[in-house]
N, C-alpha and C positions, 0 to 999 in steps of 0.2 A: 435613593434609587427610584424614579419613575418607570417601569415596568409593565409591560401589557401580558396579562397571564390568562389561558382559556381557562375557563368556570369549572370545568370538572377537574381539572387535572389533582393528583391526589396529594396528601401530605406526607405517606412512604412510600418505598419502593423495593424491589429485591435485587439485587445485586451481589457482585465475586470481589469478594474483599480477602487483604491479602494484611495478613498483622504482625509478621515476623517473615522475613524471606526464606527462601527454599525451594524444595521441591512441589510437585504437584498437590501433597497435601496442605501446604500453607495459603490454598484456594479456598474460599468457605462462601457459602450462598448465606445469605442473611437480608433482614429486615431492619434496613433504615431511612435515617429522612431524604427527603428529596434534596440534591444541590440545590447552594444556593446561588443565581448568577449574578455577574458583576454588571456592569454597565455595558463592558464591550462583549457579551456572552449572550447567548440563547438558549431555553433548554427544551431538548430536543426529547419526543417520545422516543426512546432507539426499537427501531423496528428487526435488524440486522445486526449485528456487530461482525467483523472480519479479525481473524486469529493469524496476528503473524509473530517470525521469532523473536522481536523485539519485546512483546508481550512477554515471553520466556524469559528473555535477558531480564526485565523489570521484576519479574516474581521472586527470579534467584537472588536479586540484590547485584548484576552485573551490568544495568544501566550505564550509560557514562553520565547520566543527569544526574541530581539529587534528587532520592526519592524517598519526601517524606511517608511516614507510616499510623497511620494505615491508609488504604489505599486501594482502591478500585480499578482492576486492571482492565486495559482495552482504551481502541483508541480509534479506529476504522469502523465509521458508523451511517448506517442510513435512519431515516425516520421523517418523524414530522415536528415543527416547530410549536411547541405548547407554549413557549414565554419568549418575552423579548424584553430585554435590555435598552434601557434609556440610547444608548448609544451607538444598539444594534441598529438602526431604523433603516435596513436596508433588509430586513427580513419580515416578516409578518407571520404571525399564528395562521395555524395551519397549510403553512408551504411542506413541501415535500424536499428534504435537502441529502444530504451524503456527504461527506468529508472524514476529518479528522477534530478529536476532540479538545485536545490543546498540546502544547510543546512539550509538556512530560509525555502526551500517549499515556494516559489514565481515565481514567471513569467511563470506559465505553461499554464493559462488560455490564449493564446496569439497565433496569425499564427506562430510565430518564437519566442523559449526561446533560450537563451544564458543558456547550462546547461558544470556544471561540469566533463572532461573526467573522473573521477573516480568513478562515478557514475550512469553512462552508461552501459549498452551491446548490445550486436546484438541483434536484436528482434526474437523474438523464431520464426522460420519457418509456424510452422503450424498455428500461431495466427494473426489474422488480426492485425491491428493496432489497434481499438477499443479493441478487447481482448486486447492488449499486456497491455494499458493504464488502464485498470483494474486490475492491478497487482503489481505493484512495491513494495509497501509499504506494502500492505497486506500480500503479498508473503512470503515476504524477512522475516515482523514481525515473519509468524507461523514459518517459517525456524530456525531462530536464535532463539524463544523461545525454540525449542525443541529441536535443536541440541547444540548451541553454549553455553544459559544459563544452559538449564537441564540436557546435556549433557546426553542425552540420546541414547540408544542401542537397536538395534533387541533382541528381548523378554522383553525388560524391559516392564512396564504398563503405561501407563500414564491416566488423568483426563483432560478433554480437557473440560471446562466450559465456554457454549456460542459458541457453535459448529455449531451453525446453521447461524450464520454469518458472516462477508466476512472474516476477518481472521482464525475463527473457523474453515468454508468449506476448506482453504488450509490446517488448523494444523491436520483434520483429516486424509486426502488425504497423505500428506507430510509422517505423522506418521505410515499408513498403508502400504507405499512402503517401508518404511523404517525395516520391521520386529514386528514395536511397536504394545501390545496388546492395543487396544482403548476404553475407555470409555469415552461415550460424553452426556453432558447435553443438552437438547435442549427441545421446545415444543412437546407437542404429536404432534403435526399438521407437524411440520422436522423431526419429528422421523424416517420415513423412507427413506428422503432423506440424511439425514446424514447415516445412514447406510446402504446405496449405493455407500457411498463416504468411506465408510471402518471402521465404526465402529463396535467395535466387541457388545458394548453393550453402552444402550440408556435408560439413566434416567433421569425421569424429574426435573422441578424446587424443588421439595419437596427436592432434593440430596436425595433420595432414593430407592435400600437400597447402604450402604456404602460399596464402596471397595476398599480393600486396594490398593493405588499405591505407583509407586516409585517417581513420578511427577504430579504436578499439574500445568497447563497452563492454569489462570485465565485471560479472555476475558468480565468478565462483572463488577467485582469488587461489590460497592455497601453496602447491608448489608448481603446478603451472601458470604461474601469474607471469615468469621470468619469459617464459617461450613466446609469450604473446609478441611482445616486442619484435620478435622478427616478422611479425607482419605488417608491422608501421613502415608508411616510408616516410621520408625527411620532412621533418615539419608536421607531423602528425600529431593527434592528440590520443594518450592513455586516459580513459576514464575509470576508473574501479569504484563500486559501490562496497565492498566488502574489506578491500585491505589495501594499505598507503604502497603506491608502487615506488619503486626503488629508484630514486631520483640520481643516483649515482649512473645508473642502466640508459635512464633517459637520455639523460645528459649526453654520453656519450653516444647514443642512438640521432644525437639528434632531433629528439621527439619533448612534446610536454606531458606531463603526469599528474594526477591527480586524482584524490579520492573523495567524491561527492558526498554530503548528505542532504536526503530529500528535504523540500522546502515543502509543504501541502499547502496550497492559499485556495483562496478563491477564483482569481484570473485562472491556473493552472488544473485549476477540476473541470472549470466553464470551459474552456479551450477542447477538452476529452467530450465536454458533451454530444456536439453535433457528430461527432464521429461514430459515438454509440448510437445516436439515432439516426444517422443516414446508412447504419450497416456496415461502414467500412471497419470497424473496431468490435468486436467480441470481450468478452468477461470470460473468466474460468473459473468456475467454483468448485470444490469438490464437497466434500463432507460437508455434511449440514445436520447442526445437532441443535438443541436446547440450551438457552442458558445454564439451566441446574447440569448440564452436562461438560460446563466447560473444563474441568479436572481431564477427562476425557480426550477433548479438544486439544488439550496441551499435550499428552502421551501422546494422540497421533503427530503431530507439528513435531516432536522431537524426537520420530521413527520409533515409541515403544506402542504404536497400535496400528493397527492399521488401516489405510482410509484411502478413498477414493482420490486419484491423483487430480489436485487444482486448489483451489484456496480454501481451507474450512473457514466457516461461518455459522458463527450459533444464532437462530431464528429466535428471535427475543419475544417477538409478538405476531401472530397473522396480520395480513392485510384489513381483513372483519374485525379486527380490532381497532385500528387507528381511528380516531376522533378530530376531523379537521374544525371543530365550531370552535 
């Protein structure tokens, strides 16, 4: 490996390491060595890391990956470039980046992950690093639902269900810069905050009354996944991020189905940037804790605490600390 590495950077670090799966206690802070990267990898100081359920799924051992152990959970990172990779050479020490850490979604919780260069981008300007780290996954998800699966247009319509949460807030926002007319489902209690975020119209959980779209981007799945389907019309595309629609349904609807999973790259973070820095795209972040608090972190994410509504984010490091030499 030919590797370019900054001068201080340390030989341990502290990180949420996970050595038998479970519940919240099989989370544990500990001291060890720094990753080591590969050729195509950077390793990144994490300034932010972002808390999502997937994270959950990985600790309890309900991954659909294999997840060797032990193991460093987290995967939604901002920070700075401290090493490069023979093969990274599209990145340099001391860039400011955000993404994702690699295709398990492992080693984000940590002062320093070893993440993959293609997976990466420059951190949007006007976003902190706690912002940026609120983003990755969620972003990228409403992005690729709407454009890449449903393959949506200015003027088409879309059905945006479960709008009022962390991906929903991007798929309205995304859809609204984009020309798309928006209909989004959500509580009365979000109703006006999603249509401040660009919806043109705001139905509750009853789905009603029904309007016809050209797409549906289902975010909640469940046992209203079936209902959705009466708002396709012919030739329309199902998209569900959370659960495989019922192809038997389609079919006979007329309609195509499918259930996405996120892709995080580099093209598809860069593509979000100018949006975060021209204003027209917003972050939601809510809870912001500590590393050593991520046990915490994970009780709020799975409703046993309670936290401010929007993305938690454990703040790994202040900004006065990052080291671009």
């Amino acid at each position: 490996m030919n590797n370019s590495t900054a001068a201080n950077t340390p030989s341990t670090m502290t990180a949420i390491l996970v050595h038998a799966f479970g519940d919240t206690e099989a989370m544990s802070l500990e001291q060890v060595a720094l990753p080591e990267i590969q050729d195509d990898e950077v390793l990144v100081k994490v300034m932010a890391a972002g808390v999502g359920p997937w994270d959950g799924w990985i600790r309890s051992g309900n991954s659909v990956l294999p997840q060797p152990l032990p193991l460093t959970l987290g995967s939604d990172i901002a920070g700075v470039v401290v090493a490069v990779g023979s093969k990274a050479t599209q990145w340099q020490v001391g860039e400011d980046v955000y993404g994702v850490t690699n295709k398990r979604f492992t080693g984000g919780y940590a002062e320093y992950a070893a993440c993959l260069a293609s997976m990466i981008a420059h951190k949007p300007v006007s976003l902190s690093y706690v912002e940026a780290a609120a983003v990755p996954v969620v972003a990228v998800t409403a992005a690729q639902m709407l454009f890449d699966a449903a393959d949506l247009h200015s003027g088409d319509t879309v059905l945006i269900h479960g709008a009022a949460g962390n991906v929903g807030r991007y798929a309205v926002q995304l859809a609204h810069a984009a020309g798309l007319k928006v209909v989004a489902t959500s509580s009365d209690a979000d109703a006006a905050a999603v249509t401040a975020l660009g919806a043109d119209q705001v139905i509750g959980r009853t789905l009603q009354p029904v309007t016809v779209v050209d797409a549906v981007i289902d975010l909640v799945g469940g046992p209203t996944q079936p209902q959705l389907f009466d708002f396709l019309k012919a030739g329309g595309k199902f998209i569900s991020a959370v659960a495989e629609p019922d192809q038997a349904v389609a079919q006979a609807r007329g309609v195509s189905a499918r259930f996405m999973l996120v892709d995080v790259n580099t093209e598809a973070l860069t593509r979000l940037n100018h949006q975060f820095d021209n204003g027209s795209l917003f972050p939601w972040v809510g809870s912001v804790l500590k590393l050593a608090d991520a046990r915490v972190a994970h009780e709020m994410m799975e409703g046993r605490a309670d936290h401010i509504p929007g993305k938690i984010v454990l703040e790994v490091a202040t900004a006065d600390s990052s080291d671009k030499t």
